[in-house]
TORKOL-4160 file (C-alpha; in steps of 0.2 Angstrom, whole numbers, padded with zeros to 4 digits, m for minus):
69
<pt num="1" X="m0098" Y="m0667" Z="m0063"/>
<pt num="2" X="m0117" Y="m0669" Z="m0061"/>
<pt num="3" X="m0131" Y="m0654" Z="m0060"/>
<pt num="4" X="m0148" Y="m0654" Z="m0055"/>
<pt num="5" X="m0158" Y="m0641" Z="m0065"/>
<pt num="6" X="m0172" Y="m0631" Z="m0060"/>
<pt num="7" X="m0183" Y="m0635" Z="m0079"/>
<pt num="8" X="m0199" Y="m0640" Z="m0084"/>
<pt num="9" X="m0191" Y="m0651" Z="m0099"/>
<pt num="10" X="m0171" Y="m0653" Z="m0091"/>
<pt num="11" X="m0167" Y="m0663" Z="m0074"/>
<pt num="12" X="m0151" Y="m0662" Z="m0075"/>
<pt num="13" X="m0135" Y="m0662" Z="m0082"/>
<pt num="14" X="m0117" Y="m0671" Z="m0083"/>
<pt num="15" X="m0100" Y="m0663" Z="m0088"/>
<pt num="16" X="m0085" Y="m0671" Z="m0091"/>
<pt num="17" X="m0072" Y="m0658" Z="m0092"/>
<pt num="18" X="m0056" Y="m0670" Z="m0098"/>
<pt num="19" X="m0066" Y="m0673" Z="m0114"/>
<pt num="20" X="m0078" Y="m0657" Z="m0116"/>
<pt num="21" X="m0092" Y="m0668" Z="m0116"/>
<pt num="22" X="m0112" Y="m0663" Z="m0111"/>
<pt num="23" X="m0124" Y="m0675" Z="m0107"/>
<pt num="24" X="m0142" Y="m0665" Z="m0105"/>
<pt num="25" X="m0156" Y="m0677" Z="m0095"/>
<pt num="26" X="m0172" Y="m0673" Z="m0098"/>
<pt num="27" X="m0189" Y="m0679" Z="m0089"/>
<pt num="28" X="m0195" Y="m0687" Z="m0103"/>
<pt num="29" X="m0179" Y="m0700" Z="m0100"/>
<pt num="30" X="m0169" Y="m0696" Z="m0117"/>
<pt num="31" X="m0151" Y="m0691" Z="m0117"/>
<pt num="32" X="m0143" Y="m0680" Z="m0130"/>
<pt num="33" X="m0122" Y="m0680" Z="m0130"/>
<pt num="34" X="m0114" Y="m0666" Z="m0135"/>
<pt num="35" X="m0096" Y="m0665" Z="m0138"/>
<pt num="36" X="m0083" Y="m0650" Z="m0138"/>
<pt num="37" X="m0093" Y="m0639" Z="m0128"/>
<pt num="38" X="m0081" Y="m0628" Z="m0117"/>
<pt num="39" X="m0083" Y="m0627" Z="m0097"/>
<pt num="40" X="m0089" Y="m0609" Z="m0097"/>
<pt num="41" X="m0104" Y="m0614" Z="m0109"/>
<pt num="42" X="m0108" Y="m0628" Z="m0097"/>
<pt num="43" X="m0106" Y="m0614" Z="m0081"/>
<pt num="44" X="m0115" Y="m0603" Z="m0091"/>
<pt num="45" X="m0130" Y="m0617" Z="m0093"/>
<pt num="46" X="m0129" Y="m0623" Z="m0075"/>
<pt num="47" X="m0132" Y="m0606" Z="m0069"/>
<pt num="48" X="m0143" Y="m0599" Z="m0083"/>
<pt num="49" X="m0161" Y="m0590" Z="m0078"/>
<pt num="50" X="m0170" Y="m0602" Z="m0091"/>
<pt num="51" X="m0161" Y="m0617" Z="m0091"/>
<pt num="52" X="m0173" Y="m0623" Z="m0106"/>
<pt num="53" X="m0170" Y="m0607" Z="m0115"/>
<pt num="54" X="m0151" Y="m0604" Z="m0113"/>
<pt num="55" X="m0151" Y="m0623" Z="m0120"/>
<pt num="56" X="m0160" Y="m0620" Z="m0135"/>
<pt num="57" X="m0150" Y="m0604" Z="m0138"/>
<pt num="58" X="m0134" Y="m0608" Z="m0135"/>
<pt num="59" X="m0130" Y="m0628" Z="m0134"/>
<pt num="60" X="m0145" Y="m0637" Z="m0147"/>
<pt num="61" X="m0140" Y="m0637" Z="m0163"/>
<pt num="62" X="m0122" Y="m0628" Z="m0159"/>
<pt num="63" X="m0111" Y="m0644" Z="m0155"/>
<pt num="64" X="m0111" Y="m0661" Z="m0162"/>
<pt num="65" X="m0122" Y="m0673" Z="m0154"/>
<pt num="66" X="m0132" Y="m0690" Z="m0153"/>
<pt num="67" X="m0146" Y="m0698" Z="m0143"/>
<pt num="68" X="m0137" Y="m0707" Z="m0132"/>
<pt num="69" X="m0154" Y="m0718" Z="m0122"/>
């Protein structure tokens, strides 16, 4: 599942539900995985106000990640 978001840092993001796993695009071309994060977070995020904001609240930091590019 792939979302384009409305942020001045985040252009989109890519779910896959089968393995709970979050990739978060940003503009600046860097790619952070997070894994384990539930669908409701991600439909949450997707449809957040502040995309940005709800991300630094709610995802960063809160679930095991990497850069991934």
């Amino acid at each position: 599942m792939r979302f384009s978001l409305q942020s001045s840092t985040i252009s989109e993001a890519v779910y896959h539900p089968g393995s709970l796993i979050l990739e978060v695009c940003f503009h600046s071309g860097h790619v952070y995985r997070y894994t384990g994060v539930p669908k409701h977070t991600v439909d949450d995020f997707i449809g957040a106000e502040s995309v940005g904001k709800f991300y630094n609240r709610w995802i960063k930091g809160k679930f095991p990640s990497m850069r991934w590019f």
